[in-house]
C-alpha positions in Angstrom: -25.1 -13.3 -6.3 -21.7 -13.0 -7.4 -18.7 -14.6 -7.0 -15.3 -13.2 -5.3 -14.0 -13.8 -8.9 -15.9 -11.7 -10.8 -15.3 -8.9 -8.3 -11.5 -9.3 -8.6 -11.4 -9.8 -12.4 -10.2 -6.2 -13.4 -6.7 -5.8 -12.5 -7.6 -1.9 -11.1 -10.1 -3.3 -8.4 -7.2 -6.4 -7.2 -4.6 -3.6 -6.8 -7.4 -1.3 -5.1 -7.6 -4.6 -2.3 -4.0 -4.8 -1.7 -3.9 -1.1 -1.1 -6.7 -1.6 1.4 -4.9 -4.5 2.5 -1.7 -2.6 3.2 -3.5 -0.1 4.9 -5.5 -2.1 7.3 -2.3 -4.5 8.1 -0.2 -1.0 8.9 -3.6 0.0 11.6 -3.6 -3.4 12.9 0.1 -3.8 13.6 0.6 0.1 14.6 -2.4 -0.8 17.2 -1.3 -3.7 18.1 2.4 -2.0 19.1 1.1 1.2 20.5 1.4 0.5 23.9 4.4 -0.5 24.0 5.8 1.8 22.0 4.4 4.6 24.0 5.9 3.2 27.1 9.0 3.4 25.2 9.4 6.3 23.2 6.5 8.5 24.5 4.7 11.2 22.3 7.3 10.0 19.5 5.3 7.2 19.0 2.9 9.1 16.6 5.7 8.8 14.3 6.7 5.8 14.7 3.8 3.9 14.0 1.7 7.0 12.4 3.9 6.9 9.2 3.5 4.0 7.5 -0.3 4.3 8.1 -0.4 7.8 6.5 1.5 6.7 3.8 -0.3 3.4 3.2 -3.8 6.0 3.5 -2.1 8.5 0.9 -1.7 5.2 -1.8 -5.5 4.5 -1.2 -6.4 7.5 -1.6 -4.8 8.8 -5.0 -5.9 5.0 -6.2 -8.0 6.2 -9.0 -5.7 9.2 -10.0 -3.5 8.7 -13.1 -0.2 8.6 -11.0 -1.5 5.9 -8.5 1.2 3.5 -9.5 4.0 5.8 -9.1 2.4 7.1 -5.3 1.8 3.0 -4.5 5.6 2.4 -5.9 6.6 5.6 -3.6 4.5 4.6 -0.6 6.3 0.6 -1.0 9.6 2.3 -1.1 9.2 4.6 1.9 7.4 2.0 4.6 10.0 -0.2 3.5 12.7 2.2 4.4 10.9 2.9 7.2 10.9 -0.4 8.2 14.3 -1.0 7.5 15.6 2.4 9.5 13.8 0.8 12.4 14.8 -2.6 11.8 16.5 -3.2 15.1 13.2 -2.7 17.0 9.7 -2.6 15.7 10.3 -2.1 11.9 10.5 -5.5 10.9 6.7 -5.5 11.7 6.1 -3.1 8.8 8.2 -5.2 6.1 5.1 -7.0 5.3 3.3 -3.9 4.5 5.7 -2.4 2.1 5.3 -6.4 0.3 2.2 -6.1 -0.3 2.2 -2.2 -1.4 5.0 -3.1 -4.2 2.1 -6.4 -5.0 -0.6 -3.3 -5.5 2.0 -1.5 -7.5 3.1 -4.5 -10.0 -0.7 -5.3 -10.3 -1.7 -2.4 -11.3 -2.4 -1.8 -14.9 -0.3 1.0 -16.7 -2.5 1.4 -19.4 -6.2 1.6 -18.2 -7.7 2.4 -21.6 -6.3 -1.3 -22.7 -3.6 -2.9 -24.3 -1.7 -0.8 -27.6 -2.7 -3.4 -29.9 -6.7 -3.3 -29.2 -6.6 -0.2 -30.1 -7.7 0.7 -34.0 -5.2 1.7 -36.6 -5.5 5.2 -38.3 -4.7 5.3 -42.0 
């Protein structure tokens, strides 16, 4: 059996779980506000909740593209704006989402062939 450890020892796989981890926060809380939402601002709703989801689902899925850090620094920047646009109501429930999308960003390891200096030295 192994251990949680092992599993999060490549830096790729720990920003992979915080993208799943922004995305399943976003679900929860945009479940967890629909109603009331929807008694507020009817059909617009959708939007309201339905962005940062889509955005949080776009980061996990271009995860293993070449650009994923730049879509996972995008996706940060745009729930947090998000949240921050709707601040006065229910966007401050989304600021925790665009945290831990900028965490998946900074883990994530620019150079996934390895460091410059493992590399061998042509002559």
């Amino acid at each position: 059996m192994t251990r949680l450890g092992d599993l999060l020892e490549d830096e790729t796989r720990r920003s992979a779980v915080l993208r799943w981890s922004a995305l399943g926060l976003a679900a929860l809380i945009a479940a967890w506000l629909a109603a009331e939402v929807w008694r507020d601002a009817g059909a617009f709703a959708f939007l309201l909740l339905g962005l940062p989801v889509v955005v949080c689902l776009v980061a996990v899925l271009t995860s293993r593209s070449r650009y994923a850090r730049w879509v996972t620094w995008a996706a940060a920047a745009v729930v947090l704006g998000w949240s921050l646009v709707l601040g006065l109501g229910i966007g401050l429930f989304f600021l925790p989402v665009a945290f831990v999308l900028a965490a998946a960003a900074a883990r994530d390891d620019p150079d996934r062939q390895g460091p410059a200096g493992s590399r061998p030295l042509r002559r």
